[in-house]
C-alpha positions in Angstrom: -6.2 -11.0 26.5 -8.0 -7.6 24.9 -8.0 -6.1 21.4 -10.4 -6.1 18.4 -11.8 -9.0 16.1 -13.3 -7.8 12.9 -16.1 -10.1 11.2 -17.0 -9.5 7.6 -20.4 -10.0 7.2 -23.0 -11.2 4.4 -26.5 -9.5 5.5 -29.3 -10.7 3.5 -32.9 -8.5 2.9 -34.7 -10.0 5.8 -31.8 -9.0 8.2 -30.4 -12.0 8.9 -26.3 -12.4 8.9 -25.7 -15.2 6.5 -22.1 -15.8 6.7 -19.6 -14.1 8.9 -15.5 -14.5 8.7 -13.1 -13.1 11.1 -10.7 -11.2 8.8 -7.0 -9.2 8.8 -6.9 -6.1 10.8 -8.2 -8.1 13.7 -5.3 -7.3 16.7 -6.3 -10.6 18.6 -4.7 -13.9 17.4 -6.2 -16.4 20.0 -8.6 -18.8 17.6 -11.3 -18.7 20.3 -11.9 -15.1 20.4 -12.3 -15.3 16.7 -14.8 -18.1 16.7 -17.0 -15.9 19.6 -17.2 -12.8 17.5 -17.9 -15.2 14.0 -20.5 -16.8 16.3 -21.9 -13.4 17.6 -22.1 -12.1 13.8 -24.3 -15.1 12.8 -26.7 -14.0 15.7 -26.9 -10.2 14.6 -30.3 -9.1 13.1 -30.8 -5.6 11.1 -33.6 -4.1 9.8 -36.0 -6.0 7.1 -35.7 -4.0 3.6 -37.4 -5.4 0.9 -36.5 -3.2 -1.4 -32.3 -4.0 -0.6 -30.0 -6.2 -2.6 -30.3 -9.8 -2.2 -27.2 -9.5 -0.3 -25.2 -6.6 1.9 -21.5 -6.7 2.9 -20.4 -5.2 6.1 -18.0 -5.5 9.2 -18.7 -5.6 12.3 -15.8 -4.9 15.4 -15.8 -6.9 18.7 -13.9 -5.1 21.1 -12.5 -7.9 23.8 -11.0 -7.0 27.1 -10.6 -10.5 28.7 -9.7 -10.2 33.0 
């Protein structure tokens, strides 16, 4: 299976990805491919800014090409 999973993302100002949800515009429908990327968001790290919002929203696309 291949095609894209797109994870909104909650980013706080240390970096770390608070809460991540696979959301519409993804092109892959198989539930485990969704909970990989989800899982892979939560792992993410960005920069530390102290001077950011409590809280950042973002996406982030997986590209999958399973052989």
């Amino acid at each position: 299976e291949s095609g894209t999973v797109i994870v909104k993302i909650w980013v706080d100002n240390y970096g770390n990805v608070q809460k991540a949800l696979p959301v519409s515009g993804s092109t892959v429908t198989n539930r485990e491919l969704w909970e990989a990327a989800r899982k892979a968001a939560l792992e993410t790290h960005f920069n530390i800014e102290g001077n950011a919002p409590q809280f950042q929203e973002g996406t982030i696309t997986y590209y999958f090409n399973l052989k």
